[in-house]
VEXDREN-2710 file (C-alpha; in Angstrom, 1 decimal):
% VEXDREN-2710
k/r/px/py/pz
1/UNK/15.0/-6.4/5.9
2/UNK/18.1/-5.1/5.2
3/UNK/19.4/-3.3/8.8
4/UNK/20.5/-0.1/8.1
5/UNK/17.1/1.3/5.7
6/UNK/14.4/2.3/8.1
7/UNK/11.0/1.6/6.1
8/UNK/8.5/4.7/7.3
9/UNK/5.1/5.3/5.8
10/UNK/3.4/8.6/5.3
11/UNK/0.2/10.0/3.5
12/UNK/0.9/11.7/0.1
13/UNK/1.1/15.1/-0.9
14/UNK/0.5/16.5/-3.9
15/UNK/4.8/17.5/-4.0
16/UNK/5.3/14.1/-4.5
17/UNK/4.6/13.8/-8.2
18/UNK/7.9/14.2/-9.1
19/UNK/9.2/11.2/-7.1
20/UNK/6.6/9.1/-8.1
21/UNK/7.2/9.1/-11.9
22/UNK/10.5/8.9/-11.2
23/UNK/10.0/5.3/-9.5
24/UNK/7.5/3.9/-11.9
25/UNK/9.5/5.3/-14.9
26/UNK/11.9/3.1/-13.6
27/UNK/10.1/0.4/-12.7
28/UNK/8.4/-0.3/-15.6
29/UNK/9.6/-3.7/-16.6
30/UNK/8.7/-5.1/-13.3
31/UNK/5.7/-3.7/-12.6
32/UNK/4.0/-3.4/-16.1
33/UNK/3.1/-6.5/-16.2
34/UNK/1.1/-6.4/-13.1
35/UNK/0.2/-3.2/-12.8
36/UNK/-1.2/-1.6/-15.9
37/UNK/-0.9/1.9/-14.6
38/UNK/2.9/1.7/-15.1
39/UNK/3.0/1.3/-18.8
40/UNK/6.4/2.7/-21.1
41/UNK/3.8/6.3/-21.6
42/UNK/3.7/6.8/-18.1
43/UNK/3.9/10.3/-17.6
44/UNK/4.2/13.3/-14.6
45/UNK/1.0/15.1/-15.7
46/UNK/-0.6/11.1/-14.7
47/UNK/1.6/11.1/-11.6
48/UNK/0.3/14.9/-10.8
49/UNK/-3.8/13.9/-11.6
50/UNK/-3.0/11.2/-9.3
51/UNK/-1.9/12.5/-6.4
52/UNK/-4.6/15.1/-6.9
53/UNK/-7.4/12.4/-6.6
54/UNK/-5.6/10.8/-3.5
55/UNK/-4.6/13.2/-1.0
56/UNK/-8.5/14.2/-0.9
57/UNK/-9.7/10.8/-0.8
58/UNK/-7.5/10.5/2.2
59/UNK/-8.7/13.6/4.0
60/UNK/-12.3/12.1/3.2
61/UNK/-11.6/8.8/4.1
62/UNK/-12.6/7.2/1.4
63/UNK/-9.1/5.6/0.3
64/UNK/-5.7/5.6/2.0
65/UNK/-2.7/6.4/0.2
66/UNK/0.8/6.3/1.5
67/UNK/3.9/6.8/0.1
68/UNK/7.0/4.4/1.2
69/UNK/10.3/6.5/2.7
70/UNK/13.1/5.6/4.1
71/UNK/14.7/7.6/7.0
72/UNK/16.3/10.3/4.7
73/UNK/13.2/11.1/2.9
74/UNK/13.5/9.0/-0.3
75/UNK/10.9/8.1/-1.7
76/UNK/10.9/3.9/-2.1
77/UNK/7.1/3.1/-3.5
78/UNK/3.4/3.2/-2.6
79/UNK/1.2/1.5/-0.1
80/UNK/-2.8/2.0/0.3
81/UNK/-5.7/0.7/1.8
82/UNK/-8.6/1.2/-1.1
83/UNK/-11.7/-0.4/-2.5
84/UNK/-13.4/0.1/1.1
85/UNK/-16.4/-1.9/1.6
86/UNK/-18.2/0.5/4.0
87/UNK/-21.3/-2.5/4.9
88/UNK/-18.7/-5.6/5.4
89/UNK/-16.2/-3.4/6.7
90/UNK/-12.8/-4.4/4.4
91/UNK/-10.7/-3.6/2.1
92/UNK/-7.8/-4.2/-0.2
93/UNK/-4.6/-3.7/0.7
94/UNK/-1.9/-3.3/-2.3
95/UNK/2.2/-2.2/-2.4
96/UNK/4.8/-1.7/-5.0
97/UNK/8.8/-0.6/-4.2
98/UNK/10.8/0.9/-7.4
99/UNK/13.2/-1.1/-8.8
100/UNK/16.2/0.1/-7.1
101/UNK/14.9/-0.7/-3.4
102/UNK/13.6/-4.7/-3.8
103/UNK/15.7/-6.8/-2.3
104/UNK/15.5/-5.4/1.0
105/UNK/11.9/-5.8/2.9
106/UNK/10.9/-3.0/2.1
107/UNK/7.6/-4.0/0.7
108/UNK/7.6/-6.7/3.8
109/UNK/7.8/-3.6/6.3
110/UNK/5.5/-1.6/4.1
111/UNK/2.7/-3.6/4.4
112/UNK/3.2/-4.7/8.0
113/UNK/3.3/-0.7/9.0
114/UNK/0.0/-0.4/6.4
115/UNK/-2.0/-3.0/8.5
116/UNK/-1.2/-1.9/11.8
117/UNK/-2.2/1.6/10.9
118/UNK/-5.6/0.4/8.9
119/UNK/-6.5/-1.7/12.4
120/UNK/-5.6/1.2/14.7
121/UNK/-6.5/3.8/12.7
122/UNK/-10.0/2.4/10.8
123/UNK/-12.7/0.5/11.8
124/UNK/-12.1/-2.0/9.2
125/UNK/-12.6/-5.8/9.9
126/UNK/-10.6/-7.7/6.7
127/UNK/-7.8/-6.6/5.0
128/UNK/-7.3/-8.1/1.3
129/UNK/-4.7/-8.5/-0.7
130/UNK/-5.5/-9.8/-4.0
131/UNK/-2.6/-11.1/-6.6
132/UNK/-2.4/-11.9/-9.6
133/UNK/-0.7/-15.6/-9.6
134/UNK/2.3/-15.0/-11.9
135/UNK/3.6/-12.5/-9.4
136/UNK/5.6/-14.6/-6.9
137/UNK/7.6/-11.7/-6.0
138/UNK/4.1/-10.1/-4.4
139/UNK/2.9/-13.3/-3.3
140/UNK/6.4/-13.7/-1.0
141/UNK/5.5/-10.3/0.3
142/UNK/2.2/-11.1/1.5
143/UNK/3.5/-14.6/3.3
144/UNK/6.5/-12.7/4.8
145/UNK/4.3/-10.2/6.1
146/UNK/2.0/-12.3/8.3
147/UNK/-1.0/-12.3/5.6
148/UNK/-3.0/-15.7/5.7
149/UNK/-3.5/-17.7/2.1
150/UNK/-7.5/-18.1/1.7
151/UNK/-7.3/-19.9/-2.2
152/UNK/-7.7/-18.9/-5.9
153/UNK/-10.1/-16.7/-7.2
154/UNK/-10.3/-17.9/-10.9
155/UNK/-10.2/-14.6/-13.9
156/UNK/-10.1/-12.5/-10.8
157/UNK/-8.1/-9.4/-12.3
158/UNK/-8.2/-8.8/-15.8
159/UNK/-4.7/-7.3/-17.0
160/UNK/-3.9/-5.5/-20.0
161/UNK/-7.7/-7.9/-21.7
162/UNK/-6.2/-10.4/-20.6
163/UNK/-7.9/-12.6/-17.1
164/UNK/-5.7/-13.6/-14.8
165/UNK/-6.4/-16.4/-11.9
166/UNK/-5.7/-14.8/-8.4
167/UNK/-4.5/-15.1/-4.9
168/UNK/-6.5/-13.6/-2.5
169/UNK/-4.5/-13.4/1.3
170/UNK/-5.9/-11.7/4.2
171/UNK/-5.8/-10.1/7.5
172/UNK/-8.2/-9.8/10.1
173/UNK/-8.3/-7.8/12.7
174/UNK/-8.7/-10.0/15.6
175/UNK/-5.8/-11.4/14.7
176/UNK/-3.6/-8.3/14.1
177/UNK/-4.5/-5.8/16.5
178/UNK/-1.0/-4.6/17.8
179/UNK/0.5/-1.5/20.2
180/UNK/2.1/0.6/17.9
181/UNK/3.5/3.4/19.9
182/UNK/3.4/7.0/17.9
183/UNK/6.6/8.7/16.9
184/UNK/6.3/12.4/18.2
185/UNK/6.1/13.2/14.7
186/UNK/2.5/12.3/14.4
187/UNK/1.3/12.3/17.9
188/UNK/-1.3/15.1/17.8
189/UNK/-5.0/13.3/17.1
190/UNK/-4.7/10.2/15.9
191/UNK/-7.4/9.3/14.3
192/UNK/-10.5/6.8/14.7
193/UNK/-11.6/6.8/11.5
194/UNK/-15.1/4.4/10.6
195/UNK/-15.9/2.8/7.5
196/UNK/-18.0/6.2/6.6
197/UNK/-15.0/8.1/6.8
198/UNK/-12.8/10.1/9.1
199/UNK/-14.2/10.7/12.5
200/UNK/-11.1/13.7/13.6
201/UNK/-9.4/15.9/11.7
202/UNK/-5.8/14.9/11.8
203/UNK/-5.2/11.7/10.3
204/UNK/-1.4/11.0/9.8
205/UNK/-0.2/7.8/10.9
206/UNK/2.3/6.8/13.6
207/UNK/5.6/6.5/12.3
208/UNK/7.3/2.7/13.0
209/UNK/10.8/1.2/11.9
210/UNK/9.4/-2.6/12.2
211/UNK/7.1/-5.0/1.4
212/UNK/7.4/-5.2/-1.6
213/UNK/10.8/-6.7/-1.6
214/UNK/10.7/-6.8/-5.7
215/UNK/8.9/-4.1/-7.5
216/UNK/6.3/-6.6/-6.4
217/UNK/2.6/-5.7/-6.6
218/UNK/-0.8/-6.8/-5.4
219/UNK/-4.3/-5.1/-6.7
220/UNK/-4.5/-1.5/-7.4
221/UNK/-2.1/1.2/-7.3
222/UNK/-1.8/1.6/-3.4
END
């Protein structure tokens, strides 16, 4: 990762419309063909209805969305823990960086930050990360950021009509349960949040310096 750009991750809020579209009107070429969402129509009021959706699902636990800053506050891409499986205990994990930040770890960082918080913060057992296997940028990120290669799902994600053969990496908690010390930022109530949702009010995460090093992507917008 590139020294001097601090990767931070913190939950959405709804003033962050703006600097979404901005990123995924940029980042369409990249990401289009992995991520349907970002398609050349993309628009703010899609950015706003969003975000609108996500910061409550967070408050609810019932999805974790986070946005990707660096130190000064600009906004680098998305990150979230989705699709929770509430019986088996997992979920999917999935990244994107705009164009203008690859190259750097950010997406790397991103998604190492995203698990330590799910396994500190969650009661979750298995992380997934589920790409589509065109998209060797994303697939680099998930090596690069610890994740373990389980195989090929066959016509796993269907993009755009069309099926696509996928990747499927993984983490699991015993394997990834780390001491991530809280910045002072977020140090009042850090959360312990079960697979039926949020079990304290506060939920932001703790803020860590440790990708998606390409507009890279994995499953879903998070």
């Amino acid at each position: 990762m590139d020294p001097h750009l601090d990767v931070l991750i913190r939950p959405y809020r709804l003033d962050d419309a703006s600097a979404v579209f901005e990123a995924a009107r940029e980042s369409i070429a990249e990401l289009g063909p992995w991520m349907p969402w970002c398609h050349p129509e993309y628009s703010i009021d899609e950015s706003r209805s969003w975000l609108e959706a996500q910061v409550p699902a967070y408050q609810q636990g019932r999805a974790f969305e986070f946005a990707i800053v660096s130190s000064d506050g600009r906004y680098l891409g998305g990150c979230g823990i989705n699709r929770i499986d509430k019986e088996h205990r997992r979920a999917n994990l999935g990244y994107w960086v705009r164009s203008t930040a690859t190259g750097r770890g950010v997406a790397t960082a991103a998604v190492q930050l995203l698990r330590n918080w799910g396994f500190q913060n969650t009661d979750l057992l298995r992380l997934e990360i589920v790409i589509a296997v065109g998209n060797v940028a994303s697939h680099r990120v998930a090596e690069k950021a610890g994740a373990m290669r389980e195989g090929t799902l066959r016509s796993r994600l269907l993009l755009r009509g069309t099926p696509h053969d996928a990747t499927i990496f993984s983490f699991i908690r015993a394997e990834h349960m780390v001491s991530v010390v809280a910045d002072p930022e977020y140090s009042a109530a850090e959360p312990t949040t079960g697979a039926d949702g949020p079990q304290s009010a506060a939920q932001q995460p703790p803020r860590q310096t440790p990708s998606h090093g390409v507009p890279d992507s994995a499953e879903d917008r998070g």
